[in-house]
PyMOL commands that place a pseudoatom at each C-alpha (Angstrom):
pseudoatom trace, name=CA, resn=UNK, resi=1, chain=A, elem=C, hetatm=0, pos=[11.237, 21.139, -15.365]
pseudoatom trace, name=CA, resn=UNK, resi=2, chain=A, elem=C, hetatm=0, pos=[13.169, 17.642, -14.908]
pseudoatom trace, name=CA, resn=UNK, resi=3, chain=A, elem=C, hetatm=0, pos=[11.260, 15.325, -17.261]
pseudoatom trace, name=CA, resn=UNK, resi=4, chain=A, elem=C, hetatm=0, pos=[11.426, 11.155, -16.083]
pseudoatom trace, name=CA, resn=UNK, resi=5, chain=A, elem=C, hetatm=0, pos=[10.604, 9.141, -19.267]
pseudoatom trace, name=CA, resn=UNK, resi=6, chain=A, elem=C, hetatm=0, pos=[9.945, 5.868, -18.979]
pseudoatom trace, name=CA, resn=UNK, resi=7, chain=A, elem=C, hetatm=0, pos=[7.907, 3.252, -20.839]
pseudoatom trace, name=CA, resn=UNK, resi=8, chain=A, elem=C, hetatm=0, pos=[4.986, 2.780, -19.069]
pseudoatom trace, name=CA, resn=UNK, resi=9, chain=A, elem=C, hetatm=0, pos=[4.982, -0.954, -19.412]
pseudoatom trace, name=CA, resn=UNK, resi=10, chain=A, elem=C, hetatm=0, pos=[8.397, -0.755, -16.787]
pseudoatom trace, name=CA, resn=UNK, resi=11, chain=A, elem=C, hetatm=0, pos=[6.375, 0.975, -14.391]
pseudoatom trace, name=CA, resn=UNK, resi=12, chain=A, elem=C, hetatm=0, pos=[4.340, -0.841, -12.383]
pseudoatom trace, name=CA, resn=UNK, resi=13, chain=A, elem=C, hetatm=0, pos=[2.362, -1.156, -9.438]
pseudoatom trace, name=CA, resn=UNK, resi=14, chain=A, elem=C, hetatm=0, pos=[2.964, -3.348, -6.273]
pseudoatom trace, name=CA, resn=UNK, resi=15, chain=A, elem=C, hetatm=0, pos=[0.588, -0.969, -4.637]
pseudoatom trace, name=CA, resn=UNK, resi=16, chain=A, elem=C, hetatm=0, pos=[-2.823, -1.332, -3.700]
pseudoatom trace, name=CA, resn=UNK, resi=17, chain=A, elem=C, hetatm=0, pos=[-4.073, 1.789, -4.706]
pseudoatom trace, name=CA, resn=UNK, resi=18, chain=A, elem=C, hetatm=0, pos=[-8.308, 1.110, -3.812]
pseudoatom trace, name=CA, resn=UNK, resi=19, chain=A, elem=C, hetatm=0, pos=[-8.189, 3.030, -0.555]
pseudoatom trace, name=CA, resn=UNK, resi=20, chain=A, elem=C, hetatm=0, pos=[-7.509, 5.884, -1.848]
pseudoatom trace, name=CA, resn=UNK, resi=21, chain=A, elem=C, hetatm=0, pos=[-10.647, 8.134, -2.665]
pseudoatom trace, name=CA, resn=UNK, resi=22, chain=A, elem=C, hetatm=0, pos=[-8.503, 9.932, -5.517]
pseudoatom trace, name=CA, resn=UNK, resi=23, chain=A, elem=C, hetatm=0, pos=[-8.148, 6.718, -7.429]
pseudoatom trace, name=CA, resn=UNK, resi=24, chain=A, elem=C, hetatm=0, pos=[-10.419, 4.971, -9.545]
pseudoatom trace, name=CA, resn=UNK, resi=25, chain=A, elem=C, hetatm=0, pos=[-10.123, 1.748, -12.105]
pseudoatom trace, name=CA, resn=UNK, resi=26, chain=A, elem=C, hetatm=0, pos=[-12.266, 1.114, -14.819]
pseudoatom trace, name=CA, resn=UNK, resi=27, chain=A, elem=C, hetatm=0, pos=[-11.923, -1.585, -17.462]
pseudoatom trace, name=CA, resn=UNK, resi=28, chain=A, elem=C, hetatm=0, pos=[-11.207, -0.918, -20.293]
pseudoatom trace, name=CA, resn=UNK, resi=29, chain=A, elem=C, hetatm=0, pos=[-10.143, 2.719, -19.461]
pseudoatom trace, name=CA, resn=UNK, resi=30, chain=A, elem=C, hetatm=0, pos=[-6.136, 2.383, -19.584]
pseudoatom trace, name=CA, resn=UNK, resi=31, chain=A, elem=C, hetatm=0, pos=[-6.214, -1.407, -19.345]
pseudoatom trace, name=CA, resn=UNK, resi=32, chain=A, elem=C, hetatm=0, pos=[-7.876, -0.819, -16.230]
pseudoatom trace, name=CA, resn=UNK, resi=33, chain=A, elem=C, hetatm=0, pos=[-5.234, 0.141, -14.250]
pseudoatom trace, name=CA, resn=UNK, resi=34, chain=A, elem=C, hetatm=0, pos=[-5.621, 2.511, -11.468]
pseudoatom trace, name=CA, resn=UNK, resi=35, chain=A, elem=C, hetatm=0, pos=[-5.652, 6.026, -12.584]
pseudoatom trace, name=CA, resn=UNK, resi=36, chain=A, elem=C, hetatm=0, pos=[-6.305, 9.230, -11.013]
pseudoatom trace, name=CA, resn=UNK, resi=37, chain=A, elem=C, hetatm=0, pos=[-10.092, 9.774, -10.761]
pseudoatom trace, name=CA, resn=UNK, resi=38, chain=A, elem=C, hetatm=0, pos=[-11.814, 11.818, -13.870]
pseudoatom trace, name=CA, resn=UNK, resi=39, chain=A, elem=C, hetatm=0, pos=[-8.219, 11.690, -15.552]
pseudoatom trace, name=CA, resn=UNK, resi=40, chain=A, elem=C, hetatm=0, pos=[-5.849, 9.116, -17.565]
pseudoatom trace, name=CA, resn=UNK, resi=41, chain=A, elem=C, hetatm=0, pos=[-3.140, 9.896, -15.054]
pseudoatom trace, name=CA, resn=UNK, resi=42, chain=A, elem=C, hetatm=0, pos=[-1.148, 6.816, -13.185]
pseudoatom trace, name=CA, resn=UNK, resi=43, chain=A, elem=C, hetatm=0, pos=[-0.495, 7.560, -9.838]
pseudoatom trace, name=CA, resn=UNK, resi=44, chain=A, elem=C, hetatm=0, pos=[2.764, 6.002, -10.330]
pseudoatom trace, name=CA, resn=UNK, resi=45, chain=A, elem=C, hetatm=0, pos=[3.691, 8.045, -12.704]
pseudoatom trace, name=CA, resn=UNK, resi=46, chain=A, elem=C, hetatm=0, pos=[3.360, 10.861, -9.873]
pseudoatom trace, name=CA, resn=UNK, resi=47, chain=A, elem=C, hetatm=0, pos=[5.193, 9.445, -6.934]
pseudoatom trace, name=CA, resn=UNK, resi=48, chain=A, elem=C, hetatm=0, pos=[7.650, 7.732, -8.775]
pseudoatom trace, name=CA, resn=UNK, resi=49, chain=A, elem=C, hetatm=0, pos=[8.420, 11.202, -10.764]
pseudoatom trace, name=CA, resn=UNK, resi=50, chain=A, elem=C, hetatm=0, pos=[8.513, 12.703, -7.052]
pseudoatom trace, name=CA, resn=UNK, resi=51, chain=A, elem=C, hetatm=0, pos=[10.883, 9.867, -6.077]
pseudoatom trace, name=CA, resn=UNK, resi=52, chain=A, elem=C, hetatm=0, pos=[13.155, 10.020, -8.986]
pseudoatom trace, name=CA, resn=UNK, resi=53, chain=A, elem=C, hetatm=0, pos=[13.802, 13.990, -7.768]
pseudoatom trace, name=CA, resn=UNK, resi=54, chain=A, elem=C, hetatm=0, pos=[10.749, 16.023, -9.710]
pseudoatom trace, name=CA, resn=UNK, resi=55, chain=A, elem=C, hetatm=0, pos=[9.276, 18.969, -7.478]
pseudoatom trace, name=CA, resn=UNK, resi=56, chain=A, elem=C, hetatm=0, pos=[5.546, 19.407, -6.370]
pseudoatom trace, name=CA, resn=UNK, resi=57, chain=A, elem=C, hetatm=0, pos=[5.753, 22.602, -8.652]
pseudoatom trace, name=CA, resn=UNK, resi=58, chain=A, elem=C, hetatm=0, pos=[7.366, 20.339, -11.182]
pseudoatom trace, name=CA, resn=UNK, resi=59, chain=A, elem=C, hetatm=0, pos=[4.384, 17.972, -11.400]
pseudoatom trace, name=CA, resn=UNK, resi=60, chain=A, elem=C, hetatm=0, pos=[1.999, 20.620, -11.340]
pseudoatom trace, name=CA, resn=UNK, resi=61, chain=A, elem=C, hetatm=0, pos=[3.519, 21.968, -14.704]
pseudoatom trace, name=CA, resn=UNK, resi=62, chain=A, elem=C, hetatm=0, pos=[3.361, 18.327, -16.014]
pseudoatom trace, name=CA, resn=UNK, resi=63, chain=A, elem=C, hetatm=0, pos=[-0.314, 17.419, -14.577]
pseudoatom trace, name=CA, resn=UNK, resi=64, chain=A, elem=C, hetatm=0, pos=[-1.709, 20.919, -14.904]
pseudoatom trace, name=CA, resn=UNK, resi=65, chain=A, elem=C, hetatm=0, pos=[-5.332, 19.220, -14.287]
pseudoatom trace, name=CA, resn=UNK, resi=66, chain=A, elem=C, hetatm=0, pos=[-4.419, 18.320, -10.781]
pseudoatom trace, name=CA, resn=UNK, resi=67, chain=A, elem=C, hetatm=0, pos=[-3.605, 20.531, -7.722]
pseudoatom trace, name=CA, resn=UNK, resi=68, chain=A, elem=C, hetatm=0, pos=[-0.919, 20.786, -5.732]
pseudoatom trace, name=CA, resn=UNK, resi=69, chain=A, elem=C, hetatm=0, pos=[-2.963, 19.046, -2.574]
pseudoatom trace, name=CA, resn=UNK, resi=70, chain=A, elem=C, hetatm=0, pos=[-3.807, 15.819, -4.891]
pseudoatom trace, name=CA, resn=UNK, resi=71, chain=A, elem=C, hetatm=0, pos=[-0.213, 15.645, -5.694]
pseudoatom trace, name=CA, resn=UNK, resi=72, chain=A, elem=C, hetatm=0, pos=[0.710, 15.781, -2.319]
pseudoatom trace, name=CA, resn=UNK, resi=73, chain=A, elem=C, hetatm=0, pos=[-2.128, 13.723, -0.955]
pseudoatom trace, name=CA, resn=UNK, resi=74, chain=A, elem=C, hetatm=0, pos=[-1.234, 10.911, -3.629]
pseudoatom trace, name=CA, resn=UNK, resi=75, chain=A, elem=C, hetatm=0, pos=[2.570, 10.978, -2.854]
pseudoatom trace, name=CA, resn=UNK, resi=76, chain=A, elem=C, hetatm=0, pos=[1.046, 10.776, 1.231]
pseudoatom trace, name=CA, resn=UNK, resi=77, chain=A, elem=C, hetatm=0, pos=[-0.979, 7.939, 0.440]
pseudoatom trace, name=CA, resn=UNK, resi=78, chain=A, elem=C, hetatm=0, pos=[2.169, 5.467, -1.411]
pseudoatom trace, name=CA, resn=UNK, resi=79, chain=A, elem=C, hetatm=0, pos=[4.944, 6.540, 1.230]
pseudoatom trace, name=CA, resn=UNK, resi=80, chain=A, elem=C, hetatm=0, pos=[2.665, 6.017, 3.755]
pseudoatom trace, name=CA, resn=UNK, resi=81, chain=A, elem=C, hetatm=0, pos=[2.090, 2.557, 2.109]
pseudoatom trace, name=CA, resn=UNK, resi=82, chain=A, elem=C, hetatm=0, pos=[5.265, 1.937, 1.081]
pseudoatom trace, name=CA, resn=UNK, resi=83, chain=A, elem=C, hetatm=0, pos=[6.653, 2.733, 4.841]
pseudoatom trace, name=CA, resn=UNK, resi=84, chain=A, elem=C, hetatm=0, pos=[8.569, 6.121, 3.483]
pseudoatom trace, name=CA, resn=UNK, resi=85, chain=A, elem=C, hetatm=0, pos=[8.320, 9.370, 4.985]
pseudoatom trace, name=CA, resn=UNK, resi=86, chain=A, elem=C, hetatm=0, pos=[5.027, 11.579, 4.729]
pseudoatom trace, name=CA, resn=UNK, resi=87, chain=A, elem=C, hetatm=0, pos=[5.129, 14.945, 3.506]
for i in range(1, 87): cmd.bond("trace and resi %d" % i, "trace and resi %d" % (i + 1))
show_as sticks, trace
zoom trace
């Protein structure tokens, strides 16, 4: 499994992530930031991981509490956003 590492104060969001129904903020819960709902996961932590070359299986090995269809659906969601190709 390719493992990104990055500080997680160099990755951050230009995307509004509040349309998506996976997605959730709460302050005070990871400085509020949007996370992956029920989970501490950053959803830029996903796509950008898928981005940088990391595998659907990959992530799924790395985020074993999400599914391969979340994973996909989130990637969907910023590319689509982002004007990038759709899975």
């Amino acid at each position: 499994m390719l493992k990104v590492s990055m500080p997680l104060s160099t990755i951050s969001s230009t995307l509004d992530w509040s349309d998506c129904d996976l997605i959730e903020q709460i302050p005070g819960k990871v400085s509020g930031r949007p996370i992956v709902r029920g989970t501490r996961i950053l959803p830029d932590v996903i796509v950008n991981s898928f981005d940088m070359g990391e595998t659907i299986e990959d992530l799924k090995e790395g985020f074993p509490s999400l599914g391969s269809v979340d994973i996909v659906r989130l990637i969907n969601f910023a590319h689509s956003r982002r004007g990038q190709p759709v899975l």
